[in-house]
N, C-alpha and C positions, 0 to 999 in steps of 0.2 A: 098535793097542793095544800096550803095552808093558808089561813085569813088572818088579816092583821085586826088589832081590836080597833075602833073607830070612834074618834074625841071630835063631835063637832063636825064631822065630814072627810077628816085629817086622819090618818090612820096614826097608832100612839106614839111609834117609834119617831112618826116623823113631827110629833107636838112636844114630844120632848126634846130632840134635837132644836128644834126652834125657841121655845121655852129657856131652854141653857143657854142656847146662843144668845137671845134679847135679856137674858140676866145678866150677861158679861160684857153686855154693850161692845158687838160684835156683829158686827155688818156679815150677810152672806159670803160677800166675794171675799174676805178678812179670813174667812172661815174656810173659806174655797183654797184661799192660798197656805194656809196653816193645814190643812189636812192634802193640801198638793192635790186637787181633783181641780174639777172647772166651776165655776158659778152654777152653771145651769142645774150640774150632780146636784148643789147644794139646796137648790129649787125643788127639784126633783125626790129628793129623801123628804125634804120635810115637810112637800104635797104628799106623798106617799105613790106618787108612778113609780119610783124606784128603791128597792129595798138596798143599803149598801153591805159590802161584804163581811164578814167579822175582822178583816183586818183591817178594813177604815172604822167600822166600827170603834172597834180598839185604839184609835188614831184620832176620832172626836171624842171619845172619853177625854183622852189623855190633853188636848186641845180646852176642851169643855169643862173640865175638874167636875167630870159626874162618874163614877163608879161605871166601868161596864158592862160590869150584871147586871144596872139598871134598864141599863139602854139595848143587853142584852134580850132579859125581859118582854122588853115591846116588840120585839123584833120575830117572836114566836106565834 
């Protein structure tokens, strides 16, 4: 079992995800249909109930123009 580090209540993986996303002026559900998951996932990563896999991961990088090591990173 592992912990995520915790920004504000937010765990990081999911403050960066939102972070990028609100820098690219990029609505949830925008982001939800650009990475092909549901709205809710996208709620869900970036409260932190759900950790997403490395291959979505690698899918909001690519979506987000942030590095995946980065978002990698949080995700440990």
């Amino acid at each position: 079992m592992f912990f995520l580090k915790e920004v504000n209540g937010m765990n990081a993986l999911g403050h960066t995800i939102k972070t990028y996303r609100e820098r690219v002026n990029m609505t949830q559900e925008e982001l939800a249909q650009k990475v092909r998951v549901g709205t809710q996932t996208i709620e869900k990563y970036e409260s932190g109930e759900q950790i997403p896999s490395n291959q979505t991961i690698l899918k909001l990088s690519t979506v987000l123009d942030i590095p995946a090591a980065e978002l990698l990173a949080h995700s440990e």
